[in-house]
MIMARDREN-332741 format. One record per atom (N, C-alpha, C, O): residue number from 0; residue in three letters; atom name; z negated, x negated, y. Coordinates in pm, 1 decimal. Each point is the difference from the previous one (the first is absolute). Example, Ala and Ser with C-alpha at 12.3 -4.5 7.8 and 13.67 -1.06 7.14 Angstrom:
2
{0 'ALA' 'N' {-780.0 -1319.0 -569.0}} {0 'ALA' 'CA' {0.0 89.0 119.0}} {0 'ALA' 'C' {0.0 -90.0 120.0}} {0 'ALA' 'O' {-66.5 -103.6 -1.9}} {1 'SER' 'N' {138.5 138.6 106.9}} {1 'SER' 'CA' {-6.0 -82.0 119.0}} {1 'SER' 'C' {-73.0 77.0 109.0}} {1 'SER' 'O' {-16.9 -50.9 110.8}} 
END
This chain:
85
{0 'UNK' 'N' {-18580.4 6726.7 -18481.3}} {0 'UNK' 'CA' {131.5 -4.8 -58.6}} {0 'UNK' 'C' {103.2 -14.2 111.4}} {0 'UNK' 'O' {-12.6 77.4 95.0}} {1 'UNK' 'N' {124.1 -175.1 -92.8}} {1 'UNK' 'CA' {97.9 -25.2 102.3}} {1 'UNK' 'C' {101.7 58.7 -93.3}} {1 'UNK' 'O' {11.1 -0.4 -122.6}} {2 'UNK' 'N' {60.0 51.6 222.0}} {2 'UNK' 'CA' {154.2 52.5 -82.1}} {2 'UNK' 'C' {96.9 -132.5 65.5}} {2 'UNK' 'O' {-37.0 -68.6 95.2}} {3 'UNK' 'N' {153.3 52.6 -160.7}} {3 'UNK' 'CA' {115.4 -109.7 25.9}} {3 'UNK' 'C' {112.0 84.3 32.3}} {3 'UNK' 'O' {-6.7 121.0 -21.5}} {4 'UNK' 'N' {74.7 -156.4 54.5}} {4 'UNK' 'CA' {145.3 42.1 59.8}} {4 'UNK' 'C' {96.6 -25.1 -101.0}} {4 'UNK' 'O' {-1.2 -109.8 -55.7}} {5 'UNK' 'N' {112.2 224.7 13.9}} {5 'UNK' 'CA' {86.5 -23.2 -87.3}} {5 'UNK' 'C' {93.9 -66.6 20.4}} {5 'UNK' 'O' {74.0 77.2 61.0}} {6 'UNK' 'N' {-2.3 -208.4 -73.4}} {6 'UNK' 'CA' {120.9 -85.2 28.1}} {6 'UNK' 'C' {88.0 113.9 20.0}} {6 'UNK' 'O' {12.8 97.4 -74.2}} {7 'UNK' 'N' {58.9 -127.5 207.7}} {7 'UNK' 'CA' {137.7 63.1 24.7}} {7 'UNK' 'C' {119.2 -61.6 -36.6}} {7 'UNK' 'O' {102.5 58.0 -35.9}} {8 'UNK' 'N' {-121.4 -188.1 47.2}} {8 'UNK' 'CA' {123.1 -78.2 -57.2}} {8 'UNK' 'C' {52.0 -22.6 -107.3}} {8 'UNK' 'O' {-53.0 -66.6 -89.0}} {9 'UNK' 'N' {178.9 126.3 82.4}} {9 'UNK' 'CA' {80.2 42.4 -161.4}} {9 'UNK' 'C' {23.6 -186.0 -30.7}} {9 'UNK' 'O' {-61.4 -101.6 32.3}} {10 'UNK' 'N' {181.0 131.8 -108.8}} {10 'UNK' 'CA' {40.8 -150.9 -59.8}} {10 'UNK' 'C' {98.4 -70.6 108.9}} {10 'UNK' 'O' {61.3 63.0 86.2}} {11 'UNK' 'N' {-57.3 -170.3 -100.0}} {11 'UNK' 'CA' {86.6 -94.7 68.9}} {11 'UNK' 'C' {159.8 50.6 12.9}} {11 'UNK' 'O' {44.6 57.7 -99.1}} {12 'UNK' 'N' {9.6 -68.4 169.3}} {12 'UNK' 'CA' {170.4 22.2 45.7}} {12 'UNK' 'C' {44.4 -96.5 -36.8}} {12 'UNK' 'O' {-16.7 -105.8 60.6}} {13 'UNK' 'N' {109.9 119.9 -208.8}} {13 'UNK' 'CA' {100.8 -134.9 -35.8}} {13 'UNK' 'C' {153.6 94.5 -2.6}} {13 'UNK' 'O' {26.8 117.4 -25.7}} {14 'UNK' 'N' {47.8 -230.2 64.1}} {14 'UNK' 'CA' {116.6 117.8 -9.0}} {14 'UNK' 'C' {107.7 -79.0 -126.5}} {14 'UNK' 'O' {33.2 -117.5 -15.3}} {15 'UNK' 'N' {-3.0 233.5 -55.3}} {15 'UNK' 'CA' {115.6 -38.1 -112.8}} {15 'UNK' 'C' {142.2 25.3 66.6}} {15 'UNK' 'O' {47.6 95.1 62.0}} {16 'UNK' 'N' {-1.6 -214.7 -99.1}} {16 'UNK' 'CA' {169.4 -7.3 16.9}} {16 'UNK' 'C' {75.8 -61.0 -114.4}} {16 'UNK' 'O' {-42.4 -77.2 -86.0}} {17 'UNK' 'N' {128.0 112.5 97.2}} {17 'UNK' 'CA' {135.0 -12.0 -111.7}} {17 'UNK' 'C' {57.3 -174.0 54.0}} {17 'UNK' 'O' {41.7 -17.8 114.5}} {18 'UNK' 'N' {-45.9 -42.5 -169.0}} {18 'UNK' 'CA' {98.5 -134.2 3.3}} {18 'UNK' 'C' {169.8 45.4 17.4}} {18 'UNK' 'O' {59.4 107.2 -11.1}} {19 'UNK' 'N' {-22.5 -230.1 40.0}} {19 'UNK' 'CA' {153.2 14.8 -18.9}} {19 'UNK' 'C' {49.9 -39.6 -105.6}} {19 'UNK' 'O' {123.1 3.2 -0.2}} {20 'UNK' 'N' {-175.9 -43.4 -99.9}} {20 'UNK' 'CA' {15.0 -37.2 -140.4}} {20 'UNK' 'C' {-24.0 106.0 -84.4}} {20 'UNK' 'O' {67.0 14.5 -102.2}} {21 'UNK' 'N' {-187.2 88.9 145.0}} {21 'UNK' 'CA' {23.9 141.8 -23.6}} {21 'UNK' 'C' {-158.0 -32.9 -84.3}} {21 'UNK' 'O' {-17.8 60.5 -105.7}} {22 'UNK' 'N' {-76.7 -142.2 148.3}} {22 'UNK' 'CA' {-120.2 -14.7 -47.4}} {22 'UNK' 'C' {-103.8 60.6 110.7}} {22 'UNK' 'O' {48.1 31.5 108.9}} {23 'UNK' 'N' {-195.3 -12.7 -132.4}} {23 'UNK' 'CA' {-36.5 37.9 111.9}} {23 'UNK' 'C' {-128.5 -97.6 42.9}} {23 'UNK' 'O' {-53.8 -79.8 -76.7}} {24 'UNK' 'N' {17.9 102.3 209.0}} {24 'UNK' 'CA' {-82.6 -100.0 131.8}} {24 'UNK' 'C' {-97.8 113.3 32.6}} {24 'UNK' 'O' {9.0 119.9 26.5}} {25 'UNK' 'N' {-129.8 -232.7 -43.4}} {25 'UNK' 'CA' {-83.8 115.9 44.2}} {25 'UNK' 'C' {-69.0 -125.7 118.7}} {25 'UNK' 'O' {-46.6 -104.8 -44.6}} {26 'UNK' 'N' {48.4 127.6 163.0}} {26 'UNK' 'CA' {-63.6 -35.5 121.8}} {26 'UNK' 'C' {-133.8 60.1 75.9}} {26 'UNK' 'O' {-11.0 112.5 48.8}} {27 'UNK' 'N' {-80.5 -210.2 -51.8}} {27 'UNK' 'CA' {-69.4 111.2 108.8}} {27 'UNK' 'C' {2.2 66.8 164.2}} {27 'UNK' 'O' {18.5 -98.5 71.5}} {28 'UNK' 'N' {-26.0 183.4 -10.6}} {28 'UNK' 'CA' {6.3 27.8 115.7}} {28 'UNK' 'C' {-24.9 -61.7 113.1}} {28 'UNK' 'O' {-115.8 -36.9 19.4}} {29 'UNK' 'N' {203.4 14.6 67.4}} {29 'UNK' 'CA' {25.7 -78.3 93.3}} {29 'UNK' 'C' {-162.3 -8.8 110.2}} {29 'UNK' 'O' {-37.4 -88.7 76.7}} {30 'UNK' 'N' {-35.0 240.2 -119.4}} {30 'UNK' 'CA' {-65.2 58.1 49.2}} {30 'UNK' 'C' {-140.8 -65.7 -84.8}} {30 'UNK' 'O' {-38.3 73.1 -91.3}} {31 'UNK' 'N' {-32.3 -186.5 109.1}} {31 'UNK' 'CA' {-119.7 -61.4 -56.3}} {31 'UNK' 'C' {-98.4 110.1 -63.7}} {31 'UNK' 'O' {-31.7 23.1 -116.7}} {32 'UNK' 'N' {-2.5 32.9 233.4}} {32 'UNK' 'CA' {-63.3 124.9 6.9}} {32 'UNK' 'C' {42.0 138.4 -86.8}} {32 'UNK' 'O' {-71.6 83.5 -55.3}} {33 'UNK' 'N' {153.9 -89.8 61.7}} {33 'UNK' 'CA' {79.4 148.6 -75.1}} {33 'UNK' 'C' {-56.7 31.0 -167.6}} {33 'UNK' 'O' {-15.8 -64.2 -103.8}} {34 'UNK' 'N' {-6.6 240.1 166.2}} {34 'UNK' 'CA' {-81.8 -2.8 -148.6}} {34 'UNK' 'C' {100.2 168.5 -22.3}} {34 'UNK' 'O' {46.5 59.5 97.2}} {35 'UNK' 'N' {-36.1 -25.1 -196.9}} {35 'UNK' 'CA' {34.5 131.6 11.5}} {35 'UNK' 'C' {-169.7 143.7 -72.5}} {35 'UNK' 'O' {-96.7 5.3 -75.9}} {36 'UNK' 'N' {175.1 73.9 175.1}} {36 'UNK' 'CA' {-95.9 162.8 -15.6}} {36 'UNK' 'C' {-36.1 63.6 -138.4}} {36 'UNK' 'O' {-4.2 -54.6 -110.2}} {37 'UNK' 'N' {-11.3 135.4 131.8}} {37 'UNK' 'CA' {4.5 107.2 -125.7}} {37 'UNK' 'C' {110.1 111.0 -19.6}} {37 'UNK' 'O' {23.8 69.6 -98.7}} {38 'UNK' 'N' {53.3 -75.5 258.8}} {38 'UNK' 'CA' {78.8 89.0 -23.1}} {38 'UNK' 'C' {172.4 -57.5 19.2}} {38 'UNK' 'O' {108.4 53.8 22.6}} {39 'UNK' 'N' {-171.7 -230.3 -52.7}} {39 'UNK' 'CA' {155.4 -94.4 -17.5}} {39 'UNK' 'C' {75.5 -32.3 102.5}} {39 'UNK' 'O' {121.8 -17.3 -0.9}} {40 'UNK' 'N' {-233.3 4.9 136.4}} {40 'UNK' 'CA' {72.1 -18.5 121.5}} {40 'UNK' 'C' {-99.9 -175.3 26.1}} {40 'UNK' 'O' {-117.2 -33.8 -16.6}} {41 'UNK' 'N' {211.9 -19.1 52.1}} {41 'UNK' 'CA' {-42.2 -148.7 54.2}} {41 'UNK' 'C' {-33.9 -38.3 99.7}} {41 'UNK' 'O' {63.7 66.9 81.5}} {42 'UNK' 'N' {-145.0 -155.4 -13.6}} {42 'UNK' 'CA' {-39.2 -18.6 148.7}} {42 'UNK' 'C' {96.9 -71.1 76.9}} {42 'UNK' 'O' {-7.4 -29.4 119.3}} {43 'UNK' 'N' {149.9 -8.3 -244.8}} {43 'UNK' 'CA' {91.3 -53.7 75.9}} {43 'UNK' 'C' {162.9 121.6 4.6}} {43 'UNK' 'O' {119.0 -22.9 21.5}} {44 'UNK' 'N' {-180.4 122.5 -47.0}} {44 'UNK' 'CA' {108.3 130.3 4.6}} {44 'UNK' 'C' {64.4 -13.3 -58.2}} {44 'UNK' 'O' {116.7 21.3 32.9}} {45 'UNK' 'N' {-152.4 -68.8 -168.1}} {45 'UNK' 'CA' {133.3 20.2 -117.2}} {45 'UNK' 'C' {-78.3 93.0 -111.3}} {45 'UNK' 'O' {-115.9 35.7 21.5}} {46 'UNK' 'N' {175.0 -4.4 -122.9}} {46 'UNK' 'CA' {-57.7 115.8 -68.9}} {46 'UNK' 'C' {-0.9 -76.8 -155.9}} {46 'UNK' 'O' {99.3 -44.7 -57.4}} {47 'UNK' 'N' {-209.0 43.7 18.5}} {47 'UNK' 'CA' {-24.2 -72.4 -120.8}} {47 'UNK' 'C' {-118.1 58.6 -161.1}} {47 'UNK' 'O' {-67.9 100.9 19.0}} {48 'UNK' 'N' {60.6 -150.7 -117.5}} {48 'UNK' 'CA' {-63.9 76.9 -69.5}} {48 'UNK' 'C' {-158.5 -9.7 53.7}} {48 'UNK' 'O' {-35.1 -94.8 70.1}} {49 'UNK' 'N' {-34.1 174.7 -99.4}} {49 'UNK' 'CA' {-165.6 20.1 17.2}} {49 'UNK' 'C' {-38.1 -54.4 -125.4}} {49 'UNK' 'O' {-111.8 -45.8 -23.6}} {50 'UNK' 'N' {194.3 50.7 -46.3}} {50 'UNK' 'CA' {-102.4 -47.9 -159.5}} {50 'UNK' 'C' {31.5 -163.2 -21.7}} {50 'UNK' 'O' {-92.1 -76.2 -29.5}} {51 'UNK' 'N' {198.2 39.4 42.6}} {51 'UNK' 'CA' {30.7 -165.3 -1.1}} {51 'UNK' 'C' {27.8 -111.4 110.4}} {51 'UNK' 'O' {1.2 -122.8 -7.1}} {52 'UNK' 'N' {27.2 238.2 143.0}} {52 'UNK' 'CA' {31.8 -78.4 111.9}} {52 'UNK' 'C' {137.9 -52.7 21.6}} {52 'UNK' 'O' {30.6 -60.1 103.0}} {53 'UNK' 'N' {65.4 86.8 -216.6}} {53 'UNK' 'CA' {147.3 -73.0 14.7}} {53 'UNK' 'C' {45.7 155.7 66.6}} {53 'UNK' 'O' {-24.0 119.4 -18.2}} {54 'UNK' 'N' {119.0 -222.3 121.0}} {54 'UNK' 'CA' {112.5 98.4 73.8}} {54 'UNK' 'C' {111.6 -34.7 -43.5}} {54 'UNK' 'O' {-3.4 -40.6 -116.1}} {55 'UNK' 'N' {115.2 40.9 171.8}} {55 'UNK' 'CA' {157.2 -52.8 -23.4}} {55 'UNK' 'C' {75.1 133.5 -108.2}} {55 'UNK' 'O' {-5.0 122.9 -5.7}} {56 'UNK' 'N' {81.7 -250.0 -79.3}} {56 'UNK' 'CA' {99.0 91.1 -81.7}} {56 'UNK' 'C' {-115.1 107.2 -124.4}} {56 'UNK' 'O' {48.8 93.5 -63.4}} {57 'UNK' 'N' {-185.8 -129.6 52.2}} {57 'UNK' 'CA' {-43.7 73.4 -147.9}} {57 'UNK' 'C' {7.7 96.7 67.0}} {57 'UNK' 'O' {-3.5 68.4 -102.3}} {58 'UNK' 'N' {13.2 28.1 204.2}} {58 'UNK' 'CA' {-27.9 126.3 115.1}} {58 'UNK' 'C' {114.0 92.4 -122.9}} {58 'UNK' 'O' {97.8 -47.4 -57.9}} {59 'UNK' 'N' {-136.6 146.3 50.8}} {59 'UNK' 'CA' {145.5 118.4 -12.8}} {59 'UNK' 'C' {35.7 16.4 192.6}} {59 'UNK' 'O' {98.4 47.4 56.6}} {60 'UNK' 'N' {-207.3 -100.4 -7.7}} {60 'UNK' 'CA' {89.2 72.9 144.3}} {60 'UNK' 'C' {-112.9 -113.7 63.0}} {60 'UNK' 'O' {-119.6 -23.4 -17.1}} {61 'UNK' 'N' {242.4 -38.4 108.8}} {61 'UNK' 'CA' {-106.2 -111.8 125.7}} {61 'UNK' 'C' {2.5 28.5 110.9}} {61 'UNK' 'O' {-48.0 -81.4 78.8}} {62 'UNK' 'N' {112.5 225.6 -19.2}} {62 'UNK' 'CA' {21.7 40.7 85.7}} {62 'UNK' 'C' {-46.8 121.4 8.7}} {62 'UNK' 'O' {28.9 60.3 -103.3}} {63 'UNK' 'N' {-119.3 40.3 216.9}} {63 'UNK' 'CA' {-41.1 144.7 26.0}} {63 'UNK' 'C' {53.2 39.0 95.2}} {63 'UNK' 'O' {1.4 -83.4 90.6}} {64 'UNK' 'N' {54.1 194.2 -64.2}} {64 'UNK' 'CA' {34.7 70.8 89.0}} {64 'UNK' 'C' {-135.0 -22.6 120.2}} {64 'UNK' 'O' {-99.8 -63.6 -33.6}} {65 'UNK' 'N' {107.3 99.0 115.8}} {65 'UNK' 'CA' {-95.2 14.4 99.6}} {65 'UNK' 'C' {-69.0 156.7 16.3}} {65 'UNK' 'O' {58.3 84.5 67.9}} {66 'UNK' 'N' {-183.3 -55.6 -134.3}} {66 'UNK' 'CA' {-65.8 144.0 46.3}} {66 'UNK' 'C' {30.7 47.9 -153.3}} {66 'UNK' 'O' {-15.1 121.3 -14.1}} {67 'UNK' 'N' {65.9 -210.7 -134.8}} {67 'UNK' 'CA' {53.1 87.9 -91.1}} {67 'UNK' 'C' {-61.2 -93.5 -113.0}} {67 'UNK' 'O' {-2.3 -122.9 7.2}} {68 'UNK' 'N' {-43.1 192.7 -104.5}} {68 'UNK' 'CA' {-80.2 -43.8 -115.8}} {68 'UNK' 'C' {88.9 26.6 -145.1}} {68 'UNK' 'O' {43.0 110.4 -33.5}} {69 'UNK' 'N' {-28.0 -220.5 -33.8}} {69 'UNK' 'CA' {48.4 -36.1 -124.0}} {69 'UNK' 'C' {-73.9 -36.8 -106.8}} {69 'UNK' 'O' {-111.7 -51.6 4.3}} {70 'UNK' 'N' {210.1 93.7 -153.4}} {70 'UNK' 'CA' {-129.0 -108.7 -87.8}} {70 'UNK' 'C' {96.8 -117.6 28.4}} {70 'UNK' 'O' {119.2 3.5 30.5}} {71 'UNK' 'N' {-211.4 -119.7 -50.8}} {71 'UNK' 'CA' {38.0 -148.6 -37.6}} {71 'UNK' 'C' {-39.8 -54.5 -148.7}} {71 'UNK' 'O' {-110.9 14.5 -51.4}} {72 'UNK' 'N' {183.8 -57.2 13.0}} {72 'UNK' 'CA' {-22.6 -77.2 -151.4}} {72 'UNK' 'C' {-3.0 -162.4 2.9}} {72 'UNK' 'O' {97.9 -68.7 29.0}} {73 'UNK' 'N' {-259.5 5.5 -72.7}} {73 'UNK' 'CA' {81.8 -114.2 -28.6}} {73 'UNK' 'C' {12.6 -75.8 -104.9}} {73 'UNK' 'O' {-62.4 39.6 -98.4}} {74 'UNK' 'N' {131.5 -150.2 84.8}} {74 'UNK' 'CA' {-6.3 -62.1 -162.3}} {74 'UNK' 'C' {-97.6 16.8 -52.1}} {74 'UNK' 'O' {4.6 44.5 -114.7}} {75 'UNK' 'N' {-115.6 -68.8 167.7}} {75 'UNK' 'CA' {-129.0 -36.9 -106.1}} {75 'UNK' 'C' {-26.9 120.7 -33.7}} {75 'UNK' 'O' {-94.7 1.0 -78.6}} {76 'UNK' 'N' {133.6 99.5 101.3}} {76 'UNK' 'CA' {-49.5 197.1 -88.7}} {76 'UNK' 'C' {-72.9 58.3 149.6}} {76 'UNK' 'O' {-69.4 101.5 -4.7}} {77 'UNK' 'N' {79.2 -133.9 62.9}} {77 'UNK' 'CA' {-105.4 55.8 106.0}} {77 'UNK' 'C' {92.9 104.3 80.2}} {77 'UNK' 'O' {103.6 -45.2 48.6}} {78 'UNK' 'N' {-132.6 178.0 -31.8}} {78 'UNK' 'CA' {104.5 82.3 41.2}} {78 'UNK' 'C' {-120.7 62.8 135.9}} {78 'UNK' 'O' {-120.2 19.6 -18.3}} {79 'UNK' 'N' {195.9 1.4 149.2}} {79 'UNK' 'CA' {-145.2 31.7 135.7}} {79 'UNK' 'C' {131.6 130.0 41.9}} {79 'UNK' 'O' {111.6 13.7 -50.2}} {80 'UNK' 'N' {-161.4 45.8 130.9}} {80 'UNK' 'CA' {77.7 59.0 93.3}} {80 'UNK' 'C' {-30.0 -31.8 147.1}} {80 'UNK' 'O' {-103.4 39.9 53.6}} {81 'UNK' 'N' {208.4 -122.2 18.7}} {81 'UNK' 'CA' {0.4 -91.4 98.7}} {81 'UNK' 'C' {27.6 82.3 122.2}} {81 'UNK' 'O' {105.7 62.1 10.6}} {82 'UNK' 'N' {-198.9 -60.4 82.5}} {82 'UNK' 'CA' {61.5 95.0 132.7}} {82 'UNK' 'C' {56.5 -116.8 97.1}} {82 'UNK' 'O' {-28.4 -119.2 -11.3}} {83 'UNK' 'N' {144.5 196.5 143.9}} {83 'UNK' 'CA' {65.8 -131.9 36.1}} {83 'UNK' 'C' {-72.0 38.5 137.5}} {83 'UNK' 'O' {-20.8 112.3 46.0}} {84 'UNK' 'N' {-17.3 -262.3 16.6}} {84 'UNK' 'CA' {-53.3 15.6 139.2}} {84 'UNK' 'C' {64.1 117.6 83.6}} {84 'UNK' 'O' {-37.1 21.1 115.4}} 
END
């Protein structure tokens, strides 16, 4: 019997933004590579959901204090409590 290794890599990093028409853009990360965690931190240091991978405006908060842990909410229902580097 061989055992396998559990994938570490969460979902892809797309980031949501608001238009100036007041519609929204969803782009992927500048970062090819960029995948986000489990605990909603990105390999490109932005803070994004673990369950859908969108960062930007769906965030209740796109920003952490440094050393200080929050909940984050995002559109899609997914609520984490986010610690800040």
């Amino acid at each position: 019997m061989t055992a396998t290794a559990a994938s570490t890599v969460g979902s892809r990093h797309l980031k949501l933004r608001t238009s100036q028409c007041g519609g929204l853009t969803l782009e992927p990360c500048e970062d090819g590579s960029c995948h986000v965690d489990a605990a909603g931190h990105t390999s490109c240091g932005r803070l994004a959901c673990p369950s859908c991978g969108y960062s930007g405006c769906n965030l209740s908060s796109q920003y952490l204090p440094a050393g200080r842990s929050r909940p984050v909410a995002c559109s899609c229902g997914h609520v984490w409590i986010a610690a800040g580097a």
